[in-house]
C-alpha positions in Angstrom: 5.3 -24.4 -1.0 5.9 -23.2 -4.9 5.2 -19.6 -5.7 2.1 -21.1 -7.9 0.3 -22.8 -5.0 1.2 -19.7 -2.8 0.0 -17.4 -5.6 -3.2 -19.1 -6.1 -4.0 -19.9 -2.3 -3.8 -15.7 -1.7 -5.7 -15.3 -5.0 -8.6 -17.7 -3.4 -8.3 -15.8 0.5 -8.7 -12.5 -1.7 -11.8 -13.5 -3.1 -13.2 -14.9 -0.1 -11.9 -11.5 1.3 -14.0 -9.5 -1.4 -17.5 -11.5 -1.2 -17.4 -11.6 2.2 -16.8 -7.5 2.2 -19.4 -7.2 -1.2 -22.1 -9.4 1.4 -21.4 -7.2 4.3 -21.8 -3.7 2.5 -25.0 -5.2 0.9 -26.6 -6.0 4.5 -24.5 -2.9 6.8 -24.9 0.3 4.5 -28.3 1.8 3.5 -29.0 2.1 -0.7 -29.2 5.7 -2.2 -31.5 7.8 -1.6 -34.4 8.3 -3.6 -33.6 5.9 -6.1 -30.2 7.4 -6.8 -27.5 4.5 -8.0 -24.8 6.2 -6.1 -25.5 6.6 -2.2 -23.2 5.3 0.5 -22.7 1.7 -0.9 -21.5 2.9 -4.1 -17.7 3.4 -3.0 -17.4 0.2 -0.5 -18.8 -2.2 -3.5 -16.4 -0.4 -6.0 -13.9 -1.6 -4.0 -15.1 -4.7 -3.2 -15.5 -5.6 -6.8 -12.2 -4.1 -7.5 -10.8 -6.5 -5.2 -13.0 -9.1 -6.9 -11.4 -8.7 -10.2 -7.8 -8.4 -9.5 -8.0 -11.6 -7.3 -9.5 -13.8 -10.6 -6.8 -12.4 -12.7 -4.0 -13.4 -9.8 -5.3 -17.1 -10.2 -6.0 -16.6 -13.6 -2.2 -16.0 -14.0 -0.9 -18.8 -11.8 -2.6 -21.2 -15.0 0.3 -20.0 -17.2 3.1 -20.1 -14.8 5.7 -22.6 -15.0 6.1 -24.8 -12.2 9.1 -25.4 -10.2 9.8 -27.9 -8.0 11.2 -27.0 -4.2 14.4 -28.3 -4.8 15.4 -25.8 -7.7 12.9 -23.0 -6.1 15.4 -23.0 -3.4 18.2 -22.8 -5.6 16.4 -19.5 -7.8 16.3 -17.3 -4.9 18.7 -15.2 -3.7 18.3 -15.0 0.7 19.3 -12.3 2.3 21.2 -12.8 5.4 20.8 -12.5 8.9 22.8 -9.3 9.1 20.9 -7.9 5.7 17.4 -8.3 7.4 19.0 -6.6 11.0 20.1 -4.3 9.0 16.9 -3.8 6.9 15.2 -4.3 9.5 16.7 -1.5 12.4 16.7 1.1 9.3 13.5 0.8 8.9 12.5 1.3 12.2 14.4 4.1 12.7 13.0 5.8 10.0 9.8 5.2 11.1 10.6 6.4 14.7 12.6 9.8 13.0 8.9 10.2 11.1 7.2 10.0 13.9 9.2 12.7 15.8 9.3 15.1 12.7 5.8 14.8 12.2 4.6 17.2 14.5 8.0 19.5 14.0 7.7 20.1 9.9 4.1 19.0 9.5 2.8 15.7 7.2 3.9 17.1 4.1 7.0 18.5 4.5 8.4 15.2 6.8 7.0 13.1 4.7 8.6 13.7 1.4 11.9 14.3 2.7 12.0 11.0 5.0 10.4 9.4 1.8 13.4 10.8 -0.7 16.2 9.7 1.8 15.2 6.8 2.3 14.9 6.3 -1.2 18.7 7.4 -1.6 20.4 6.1 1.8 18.3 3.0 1.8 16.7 1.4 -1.3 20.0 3.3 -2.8 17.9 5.0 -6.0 19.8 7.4 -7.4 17.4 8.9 -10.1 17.1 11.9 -9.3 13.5 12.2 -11.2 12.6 9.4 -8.7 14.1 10.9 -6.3 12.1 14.6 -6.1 8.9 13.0 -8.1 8.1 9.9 -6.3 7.6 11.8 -2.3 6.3 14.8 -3.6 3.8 12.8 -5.7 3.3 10.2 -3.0 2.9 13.6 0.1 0.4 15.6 -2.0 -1.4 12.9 -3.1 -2.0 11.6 0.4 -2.6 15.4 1.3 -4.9 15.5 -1.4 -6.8 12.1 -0.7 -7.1 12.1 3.1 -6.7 16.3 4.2 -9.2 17.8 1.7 -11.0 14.8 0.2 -11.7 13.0 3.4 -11.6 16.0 5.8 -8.7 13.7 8.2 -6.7 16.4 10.3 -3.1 16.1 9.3 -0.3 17.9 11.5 0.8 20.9 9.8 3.9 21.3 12.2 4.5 23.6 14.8 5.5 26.5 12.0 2.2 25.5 10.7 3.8 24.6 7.0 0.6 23.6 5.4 -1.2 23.9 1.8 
């Protein structure tokens, strides 16, 4: 399968995806009250016509690809071997399983941008150090922000109760 046909068989599942999504938030979720344009469908069709969009351009950019044939697809990638993906692989789970067991120790915020900043170094090997201390402590307060205060979701705070 070329990257083209795989590119513009996801961009086609994606719009199915985003009508079918659009069609069920038109017939599930009530309009706005009196008259208003923004009532509870307002943010799921947002979405659904967000999705919309970016899946037309995704096939809209497979038109101006270059093809390539199998043959020297093969030869263009680099594959990782079996004992990169075990290794990928059993680090990733073990940071997931080290987050999980922090999580109620240090509280979402706190275990979240460190596991996020060494993985970043020990793993992915990035050795910004902008990228390092900016990209969890962007990524942690933004989700703090997003799901604690804008969507009211409980997040642990730890047992020393390290919260914002």
């Amino acid at each position: 399968m070329t990257e083209v046909f795989r590119d513009r068989l996801l961009g086609v599942v994606l719009m199915a995806v985003a009508i079918a999504w659009l069609a069920a938030s038109r017939f599930t979720i009530p309009e706005g009250y009196s008259g208003s344009f923004f009532g509870p469908r307002a943010f799921p069709n947002a979405l659904g016509f967000l999705l919309l969009l970016l899946s037309v351009i995704l096939v809209a950019q497979t038109f101006s690809k270059k093809t390539v044939d199998d043959d020297e697809e093969e030869e263009l990638e680099c594959k990782p071997t079996f004992q990169q993906e075990l290794w990928a692989t059993l680090v990733t789970f073990g940071f997931l399983i080290s987050y999980f067991v922090a999580l109620p120790i240090f509280g979402f915020v706190l275990t979240t941008t460190l596991l996020i900043g060494i993985f970043l170094f020990f793993v992915l090997r990035k050795r910004s150090i902008p990228l390092i201390i900016c990209m969890p402590l962007g990524f942690s307060i933004g989700l703090w922000l997003l799901m604690g205060k804008l969507l009211g979701v409980h997040l642990p705070t730890g047992m020393f109760s390290w919260s914002f």
